[in-house]
Residue frames as qw, qx, qy, qz and C-alpha x, y, z in Angstrom:
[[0.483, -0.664, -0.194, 0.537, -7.07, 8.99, -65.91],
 [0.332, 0.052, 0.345, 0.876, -5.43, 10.76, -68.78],
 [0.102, -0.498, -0.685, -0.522, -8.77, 11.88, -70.17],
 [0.466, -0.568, -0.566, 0.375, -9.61, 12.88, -66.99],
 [0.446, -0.568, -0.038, 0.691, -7.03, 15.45, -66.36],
 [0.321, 0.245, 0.611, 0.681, -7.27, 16.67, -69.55],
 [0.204, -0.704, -0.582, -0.353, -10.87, 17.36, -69.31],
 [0.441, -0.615, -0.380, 0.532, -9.66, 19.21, -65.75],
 [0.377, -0.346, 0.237, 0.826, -7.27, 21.30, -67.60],
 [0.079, 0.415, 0.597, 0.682, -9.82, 22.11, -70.59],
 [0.342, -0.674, -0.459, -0.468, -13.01, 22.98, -68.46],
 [0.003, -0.486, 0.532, -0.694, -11.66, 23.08, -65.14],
 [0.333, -0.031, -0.801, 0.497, -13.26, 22.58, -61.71],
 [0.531, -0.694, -0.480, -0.079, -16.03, 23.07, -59.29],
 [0.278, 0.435, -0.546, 0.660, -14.20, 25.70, -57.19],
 [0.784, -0.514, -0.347, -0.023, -15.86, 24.12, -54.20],
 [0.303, -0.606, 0.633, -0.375, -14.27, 25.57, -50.37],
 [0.451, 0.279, -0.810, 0.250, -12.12, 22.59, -49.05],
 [0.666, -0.474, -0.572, 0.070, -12.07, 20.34, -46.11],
 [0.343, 0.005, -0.357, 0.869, -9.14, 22.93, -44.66],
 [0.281, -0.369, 0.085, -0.882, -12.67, 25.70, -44.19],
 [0.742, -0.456, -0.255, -0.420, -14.73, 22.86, -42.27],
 [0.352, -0.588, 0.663, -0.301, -11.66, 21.65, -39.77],
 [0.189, -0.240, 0.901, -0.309, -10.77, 18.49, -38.14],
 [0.145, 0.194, 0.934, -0.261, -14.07, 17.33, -37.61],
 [0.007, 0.089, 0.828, 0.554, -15.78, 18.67, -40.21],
 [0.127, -0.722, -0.679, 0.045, -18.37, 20.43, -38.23],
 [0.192, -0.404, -0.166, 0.879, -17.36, 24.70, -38.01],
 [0.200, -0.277, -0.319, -0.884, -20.21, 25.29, -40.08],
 [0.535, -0.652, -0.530, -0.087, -22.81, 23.86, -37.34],
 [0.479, -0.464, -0.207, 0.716, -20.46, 26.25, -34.87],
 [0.044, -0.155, 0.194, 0.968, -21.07, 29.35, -37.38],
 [0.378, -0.522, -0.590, -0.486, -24.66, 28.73, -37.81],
 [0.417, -0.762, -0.484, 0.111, -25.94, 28.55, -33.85],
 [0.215, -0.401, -0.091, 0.886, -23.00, 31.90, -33.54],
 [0.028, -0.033, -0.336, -0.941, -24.88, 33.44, -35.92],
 [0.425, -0.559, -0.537, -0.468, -27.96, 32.40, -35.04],
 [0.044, -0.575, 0.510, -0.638, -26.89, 33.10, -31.22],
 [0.926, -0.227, -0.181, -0.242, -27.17, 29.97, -29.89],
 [0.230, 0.697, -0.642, 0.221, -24.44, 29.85, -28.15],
 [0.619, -0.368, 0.618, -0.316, -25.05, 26.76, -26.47],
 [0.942, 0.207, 0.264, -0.008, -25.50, 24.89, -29.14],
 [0.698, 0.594, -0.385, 0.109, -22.51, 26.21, -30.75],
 [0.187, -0.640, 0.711, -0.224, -20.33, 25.50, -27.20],
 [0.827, 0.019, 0.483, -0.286, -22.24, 21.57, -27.51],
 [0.879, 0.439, -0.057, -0.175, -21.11, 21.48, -30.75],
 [0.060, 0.771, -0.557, 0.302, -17.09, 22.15, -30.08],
 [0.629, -0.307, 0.609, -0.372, -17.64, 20.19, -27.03],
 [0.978, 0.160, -0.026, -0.127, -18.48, 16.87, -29.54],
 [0.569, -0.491, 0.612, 0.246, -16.06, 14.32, -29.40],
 [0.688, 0.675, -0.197, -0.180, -14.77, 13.38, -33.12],
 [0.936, -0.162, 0.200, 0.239, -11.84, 11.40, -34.30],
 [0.625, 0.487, 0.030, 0.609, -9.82, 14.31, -35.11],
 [0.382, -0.844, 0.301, -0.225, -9.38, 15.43, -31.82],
 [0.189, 0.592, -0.699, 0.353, -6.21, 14.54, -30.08],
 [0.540, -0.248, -0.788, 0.161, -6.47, 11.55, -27.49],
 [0.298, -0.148, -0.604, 0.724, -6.26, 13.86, -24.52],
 [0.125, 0.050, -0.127, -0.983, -8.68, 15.95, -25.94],
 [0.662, -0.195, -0.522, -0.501, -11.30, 13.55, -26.64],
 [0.402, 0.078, -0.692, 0.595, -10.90, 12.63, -23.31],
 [0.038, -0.197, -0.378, 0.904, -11.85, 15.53, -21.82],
 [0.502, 0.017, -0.072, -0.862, -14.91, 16.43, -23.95],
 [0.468, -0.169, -0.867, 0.016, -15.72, 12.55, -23.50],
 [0.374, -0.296, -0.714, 0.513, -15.78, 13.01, -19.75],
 [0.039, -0.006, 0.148, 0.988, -17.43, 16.82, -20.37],
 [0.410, 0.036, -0.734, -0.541, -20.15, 15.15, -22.16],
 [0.541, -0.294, -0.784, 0.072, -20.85, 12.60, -19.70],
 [0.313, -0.525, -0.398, 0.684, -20.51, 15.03, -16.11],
 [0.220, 0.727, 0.301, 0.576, -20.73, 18.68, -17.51],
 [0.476, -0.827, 0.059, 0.295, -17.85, 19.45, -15.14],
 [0.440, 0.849, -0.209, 0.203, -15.54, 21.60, -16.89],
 [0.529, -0.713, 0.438, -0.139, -13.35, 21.45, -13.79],
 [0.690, -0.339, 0.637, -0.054, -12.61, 18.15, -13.92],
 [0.810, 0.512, 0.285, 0.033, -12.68, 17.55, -17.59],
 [0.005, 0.963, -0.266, 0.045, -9.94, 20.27, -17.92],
 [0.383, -0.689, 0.611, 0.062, -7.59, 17.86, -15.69],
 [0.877, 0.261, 0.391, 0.103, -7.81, 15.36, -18.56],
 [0.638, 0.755, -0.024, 0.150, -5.88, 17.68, -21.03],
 [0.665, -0.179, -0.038, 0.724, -1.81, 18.25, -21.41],
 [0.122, 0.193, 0.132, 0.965, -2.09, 21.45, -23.73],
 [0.188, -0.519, -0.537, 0.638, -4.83, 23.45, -22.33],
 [0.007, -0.614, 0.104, 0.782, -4.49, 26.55, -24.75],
 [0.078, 0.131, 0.728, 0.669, -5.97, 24.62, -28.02],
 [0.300, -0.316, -0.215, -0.874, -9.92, 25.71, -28.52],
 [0.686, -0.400, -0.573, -0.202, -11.65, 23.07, -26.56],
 [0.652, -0.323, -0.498, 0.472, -9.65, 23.72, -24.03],
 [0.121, -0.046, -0.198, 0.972, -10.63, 27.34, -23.90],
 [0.525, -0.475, -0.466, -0.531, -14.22, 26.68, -23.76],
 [0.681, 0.064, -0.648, 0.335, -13.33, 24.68, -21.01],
 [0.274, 0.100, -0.367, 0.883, -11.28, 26.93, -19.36],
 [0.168, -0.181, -0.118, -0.962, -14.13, 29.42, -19.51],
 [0.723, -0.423, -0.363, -0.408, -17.47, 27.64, -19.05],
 [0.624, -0.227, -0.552, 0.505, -14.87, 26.16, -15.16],
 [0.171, -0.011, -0.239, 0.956, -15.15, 29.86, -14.31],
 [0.505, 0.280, 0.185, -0.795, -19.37, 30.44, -15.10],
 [0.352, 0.062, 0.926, 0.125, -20.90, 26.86, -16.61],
 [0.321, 0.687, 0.604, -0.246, -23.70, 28.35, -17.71],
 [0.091, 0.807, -0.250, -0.528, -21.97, 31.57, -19.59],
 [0.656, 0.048, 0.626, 0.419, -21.66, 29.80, -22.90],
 [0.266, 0.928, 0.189, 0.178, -21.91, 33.08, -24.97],
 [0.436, -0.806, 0.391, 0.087, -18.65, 34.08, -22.56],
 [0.784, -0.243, 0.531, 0.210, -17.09, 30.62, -23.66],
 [0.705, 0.472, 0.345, 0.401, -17.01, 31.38, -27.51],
 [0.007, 0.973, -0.149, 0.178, -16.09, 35.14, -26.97],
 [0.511, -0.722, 0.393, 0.251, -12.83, 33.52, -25.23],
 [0.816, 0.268, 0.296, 0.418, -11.83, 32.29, -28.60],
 [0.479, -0.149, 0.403, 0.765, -10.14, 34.75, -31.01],
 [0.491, 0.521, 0.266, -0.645, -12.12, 36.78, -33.01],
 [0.318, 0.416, -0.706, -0.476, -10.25, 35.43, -35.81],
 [0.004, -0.137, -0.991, -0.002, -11.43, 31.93, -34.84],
 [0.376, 0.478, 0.442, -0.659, -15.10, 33.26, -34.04],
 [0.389, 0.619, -0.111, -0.673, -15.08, 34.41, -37.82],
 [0.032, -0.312, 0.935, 0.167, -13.65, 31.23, -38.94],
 [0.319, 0.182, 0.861, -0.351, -16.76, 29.58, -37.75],
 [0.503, 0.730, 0.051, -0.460, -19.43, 32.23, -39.39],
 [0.282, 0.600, -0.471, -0.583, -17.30, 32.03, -42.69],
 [0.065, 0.311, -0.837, -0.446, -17.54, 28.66, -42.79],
 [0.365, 0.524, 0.754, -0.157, -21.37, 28.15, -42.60],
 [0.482, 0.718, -0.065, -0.499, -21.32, 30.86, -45.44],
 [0.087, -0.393, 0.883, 0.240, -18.75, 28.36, -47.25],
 [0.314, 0.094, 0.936, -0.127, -21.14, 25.46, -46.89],
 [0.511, 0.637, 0.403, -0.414, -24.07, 27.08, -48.04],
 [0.249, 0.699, -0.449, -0.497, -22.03, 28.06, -51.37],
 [0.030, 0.174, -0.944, -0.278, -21.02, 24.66, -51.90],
 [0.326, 0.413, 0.847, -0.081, -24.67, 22.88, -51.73],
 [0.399, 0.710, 0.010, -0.581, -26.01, 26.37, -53.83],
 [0.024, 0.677, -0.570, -0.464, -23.49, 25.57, -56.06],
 [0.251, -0.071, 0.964, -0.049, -23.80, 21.93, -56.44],
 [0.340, 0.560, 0.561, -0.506, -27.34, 22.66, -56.82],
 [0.342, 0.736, -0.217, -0.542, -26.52, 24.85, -60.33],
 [0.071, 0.454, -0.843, -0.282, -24.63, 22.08, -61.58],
 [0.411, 0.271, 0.839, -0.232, -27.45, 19.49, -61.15],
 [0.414, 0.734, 0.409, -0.350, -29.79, 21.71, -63.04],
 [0.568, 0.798, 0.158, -0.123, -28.07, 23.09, -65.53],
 [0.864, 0.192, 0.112, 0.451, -24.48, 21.73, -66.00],
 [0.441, -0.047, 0.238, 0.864, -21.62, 24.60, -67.72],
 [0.152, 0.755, 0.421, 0.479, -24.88, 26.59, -69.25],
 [0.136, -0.016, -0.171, 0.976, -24.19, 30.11, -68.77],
 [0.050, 0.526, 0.835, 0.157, -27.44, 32.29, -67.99],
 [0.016, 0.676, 0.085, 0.732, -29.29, 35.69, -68.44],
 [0.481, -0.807, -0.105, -0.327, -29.37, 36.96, -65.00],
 [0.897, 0.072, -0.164, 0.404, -26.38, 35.32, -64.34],
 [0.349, -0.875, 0.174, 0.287, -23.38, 37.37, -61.95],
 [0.855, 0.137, -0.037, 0.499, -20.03, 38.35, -63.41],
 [0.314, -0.752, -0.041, 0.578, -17.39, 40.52, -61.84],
 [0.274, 0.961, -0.021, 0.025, -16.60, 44.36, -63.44],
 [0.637, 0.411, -0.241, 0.607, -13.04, 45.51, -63.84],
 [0.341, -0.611, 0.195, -0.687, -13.90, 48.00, -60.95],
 [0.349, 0.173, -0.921, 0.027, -14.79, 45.09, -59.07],
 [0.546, 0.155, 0.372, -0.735, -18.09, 45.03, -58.65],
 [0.430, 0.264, 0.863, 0.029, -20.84, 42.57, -59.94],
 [0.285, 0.355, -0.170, -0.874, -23.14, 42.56, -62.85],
 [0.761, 0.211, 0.532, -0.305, -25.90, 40.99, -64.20],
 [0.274, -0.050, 0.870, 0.407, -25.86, 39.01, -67.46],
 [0.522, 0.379, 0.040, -0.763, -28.28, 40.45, -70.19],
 [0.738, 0.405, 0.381, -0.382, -30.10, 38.35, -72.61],
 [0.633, 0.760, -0.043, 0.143, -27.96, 37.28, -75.65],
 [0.009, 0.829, -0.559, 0.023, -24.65, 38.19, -73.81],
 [0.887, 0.073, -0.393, 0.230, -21.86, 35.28, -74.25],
 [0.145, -0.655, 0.685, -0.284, -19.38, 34.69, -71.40],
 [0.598, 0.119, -0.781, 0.135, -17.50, 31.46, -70.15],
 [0.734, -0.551, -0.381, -0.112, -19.28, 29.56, -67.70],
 [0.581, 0.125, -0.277, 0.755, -15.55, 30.45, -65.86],
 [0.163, 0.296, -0.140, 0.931, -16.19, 34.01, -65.66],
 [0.578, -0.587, -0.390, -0.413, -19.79, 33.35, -63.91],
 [0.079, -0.287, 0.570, -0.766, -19.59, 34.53, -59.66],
 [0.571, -0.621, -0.426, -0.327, -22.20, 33.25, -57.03],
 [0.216, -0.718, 0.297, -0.591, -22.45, 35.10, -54.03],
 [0.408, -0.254, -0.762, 0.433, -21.63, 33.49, -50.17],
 [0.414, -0.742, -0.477, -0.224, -24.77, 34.67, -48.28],
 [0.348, -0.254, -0.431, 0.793, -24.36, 37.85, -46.12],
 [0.120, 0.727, 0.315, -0.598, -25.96, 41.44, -45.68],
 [0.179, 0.816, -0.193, -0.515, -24.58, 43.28, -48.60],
 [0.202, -0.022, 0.891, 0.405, -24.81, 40.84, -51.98],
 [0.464, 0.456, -0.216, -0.728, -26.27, 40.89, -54.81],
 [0.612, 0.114, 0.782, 0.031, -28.40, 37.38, -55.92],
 [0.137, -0.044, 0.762, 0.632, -28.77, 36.57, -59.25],
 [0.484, 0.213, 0.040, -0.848, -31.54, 37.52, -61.15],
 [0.646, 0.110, -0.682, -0.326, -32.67, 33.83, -62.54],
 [0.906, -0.229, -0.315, -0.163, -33.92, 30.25, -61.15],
 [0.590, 0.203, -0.543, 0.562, -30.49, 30.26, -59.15],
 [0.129, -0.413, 0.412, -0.802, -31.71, 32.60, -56.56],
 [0.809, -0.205, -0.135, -0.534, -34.31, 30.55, -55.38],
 [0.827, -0.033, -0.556, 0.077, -31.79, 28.10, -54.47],
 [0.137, 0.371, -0.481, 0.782, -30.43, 30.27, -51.60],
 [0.371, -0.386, 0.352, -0.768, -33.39, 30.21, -49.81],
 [0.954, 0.017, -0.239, -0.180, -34.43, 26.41, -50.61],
 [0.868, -0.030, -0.490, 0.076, -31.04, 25.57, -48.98],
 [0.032, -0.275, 0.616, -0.737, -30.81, 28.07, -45.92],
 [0.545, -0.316, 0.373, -0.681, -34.01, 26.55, -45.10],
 [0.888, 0.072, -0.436, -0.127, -32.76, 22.98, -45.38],
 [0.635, -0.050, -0.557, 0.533, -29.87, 23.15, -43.23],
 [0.421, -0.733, -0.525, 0.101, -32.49, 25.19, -41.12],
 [0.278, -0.245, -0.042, 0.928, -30.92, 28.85, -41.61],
 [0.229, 0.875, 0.400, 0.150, -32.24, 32.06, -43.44],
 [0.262, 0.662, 0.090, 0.696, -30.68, 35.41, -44.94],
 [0.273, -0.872, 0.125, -0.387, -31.73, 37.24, -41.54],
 [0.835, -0.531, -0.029, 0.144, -29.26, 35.24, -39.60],
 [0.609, 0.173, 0.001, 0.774, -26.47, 37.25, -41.54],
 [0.242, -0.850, -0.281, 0.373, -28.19, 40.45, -40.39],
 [0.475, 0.722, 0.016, 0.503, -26.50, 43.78, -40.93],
 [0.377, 0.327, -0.286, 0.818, -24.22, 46.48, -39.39],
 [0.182, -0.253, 0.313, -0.897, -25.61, 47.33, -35.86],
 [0.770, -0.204, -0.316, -0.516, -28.44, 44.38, -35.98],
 [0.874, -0.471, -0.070, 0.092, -26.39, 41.65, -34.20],
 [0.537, -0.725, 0.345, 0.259, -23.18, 41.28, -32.27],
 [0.441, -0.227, 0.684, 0.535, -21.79, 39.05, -35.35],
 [0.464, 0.802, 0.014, -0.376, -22.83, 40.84, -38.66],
 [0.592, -0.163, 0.602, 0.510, -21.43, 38.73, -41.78],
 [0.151, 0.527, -0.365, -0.752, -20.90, 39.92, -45.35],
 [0.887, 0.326, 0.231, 0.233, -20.65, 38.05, -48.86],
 [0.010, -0.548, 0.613, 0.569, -18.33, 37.97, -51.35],
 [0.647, 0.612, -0.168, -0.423, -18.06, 36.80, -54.52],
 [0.576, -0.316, 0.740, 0.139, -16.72, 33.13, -55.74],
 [0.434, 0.319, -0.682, -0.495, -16.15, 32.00, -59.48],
 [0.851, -0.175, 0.297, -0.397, -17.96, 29.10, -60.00],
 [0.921, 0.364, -0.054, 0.127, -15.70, 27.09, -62.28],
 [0.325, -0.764, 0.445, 0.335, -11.69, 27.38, -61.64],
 [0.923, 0.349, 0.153, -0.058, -9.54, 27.07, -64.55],
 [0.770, -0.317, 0.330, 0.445, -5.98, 26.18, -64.37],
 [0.186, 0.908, -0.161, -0.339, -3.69, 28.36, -66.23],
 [0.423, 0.490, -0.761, -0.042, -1.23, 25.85, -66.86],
 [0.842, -0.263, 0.292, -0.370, -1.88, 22.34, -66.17],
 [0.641, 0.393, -0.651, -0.104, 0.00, 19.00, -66.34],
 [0.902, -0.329, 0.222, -0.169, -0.06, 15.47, -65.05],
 [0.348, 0.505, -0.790, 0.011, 2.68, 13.22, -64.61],
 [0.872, -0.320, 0.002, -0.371, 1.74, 9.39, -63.24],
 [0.388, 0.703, -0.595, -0.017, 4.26, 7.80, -61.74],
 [0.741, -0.056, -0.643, -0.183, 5.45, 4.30, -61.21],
 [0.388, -0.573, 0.566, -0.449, 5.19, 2.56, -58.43],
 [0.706, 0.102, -0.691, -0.117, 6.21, -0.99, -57.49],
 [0.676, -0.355, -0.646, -0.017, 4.62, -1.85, -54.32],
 [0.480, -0.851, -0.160, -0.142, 4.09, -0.91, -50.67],
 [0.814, -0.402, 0.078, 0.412, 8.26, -0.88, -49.71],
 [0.499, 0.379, 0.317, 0.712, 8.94, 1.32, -52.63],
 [0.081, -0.570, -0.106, 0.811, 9.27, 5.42, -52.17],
 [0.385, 0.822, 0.366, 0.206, 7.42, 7.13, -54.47],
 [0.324, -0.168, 0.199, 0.910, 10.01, 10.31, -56.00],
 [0.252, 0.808, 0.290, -0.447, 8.24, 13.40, -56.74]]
């Protein structure tokens, strides 16, 4: 374990997006794919799934949803009303069919939540994908951000730390790497059955997503472990 952390604190980390960008249930990238792809039925079907990280009353309701596809009466299953399922709900009890209506009653912040995290996902399986093939190796074509903050490419012969290396999250207005990495963007929007045009641009669709720009490696400025004891399931652990 020592050895471990060590190694963490030497080379760092995969800066892999968390479970906190895919939610609860671990599905708001299959809800930011069909909104971007405007499928809005499939993304109100997906919402709608029951999951074990819904609330009892909640699973309840999209249980009984599920089964009837009476909003109405699913509704009278919930206590709080005002959490997201229950503003699909709400919405689809007023026009069942209007399931483009039903995600527009979210937030736009939540809307974007969704989109950001099917650009999330894709980063992490790109990413994953570099590390398979070619470990820490830095490479010519390789991104790395300017002082200006902008991108640049990686010439032939130049040294940088595998740290200082960027890979874009798929949107309109990014720059892909000039090497064997770019190829992996489109090998794994068209596994999980996307594609570049479903970010679109300014004025193409209602939801128009960017990129940005994500180190691939995080490395702890200061780092330290501390393992402490513990004698059995009755004992408090002390921070």
């Amino acid at each position: 374990a020592v050895v471990s952390t060590q190694s963490t604190g030497d080379k760092g980390f995969i800066n892999y997006f968390g479970l906190q960008r895919f939610g609860n249930c671990g599905n708001t990238h299959t809800v930011g794919k069909a909104i971007l792809q405007q499928d809005y039925a499939s993304a109100v079907r997906t919402i709608l799934t029951p999951s074990t990280g819904q609330k009892p009353d909640v699973k309840a309701a999209v249980e009984q949803y599920n089964a009837t596809e009476d909003p109405a009466e699913a509704l009278k299953l919930m206590k709080y009303k005002n959490c997201i399922e229950g503003l699909v709900l709400s919405s689809l009890a007023r026009d069942s069919r209007n399931f483009k209506q039903a995600i527009k009653t979210l937030h736009y912040k939540q809307q974007t939540l969704y989109t950001h995290a099917f650009q999330s996902y894709v980063w992490n399986r790109v990413v994953s994908r570099r590390v398979q093939q070619f470990g820490s190796a830095v490479l010519p074509g390789d991104l790395v951000m300017t002082s200006e903050g902008t991108v640049r490419e990686l010439r032939e012969g130049e040294v940088a730390g595998v740290e200082e290396v960027v890979m874009p999250l798929p949107g309109y207005d990014i720059v892909l790497p000039s090497n064997d990495c770019k190829q992996f963007y489109s090998e794994v929007l068209a596994e999980v059955g996307g594609s570049f045009e479903d970010f679109c641009g300014p004025g193409g669709k209602e939801f128009n997503t960017s990129g940005a720009y994500r180190n691939i490696i995080f490395k702890p400025l200061s780092f330290e472990t501390k393992i402490p004891r513990w004698f059995g399931i009755r004992t408090r652990m002390k921070s």
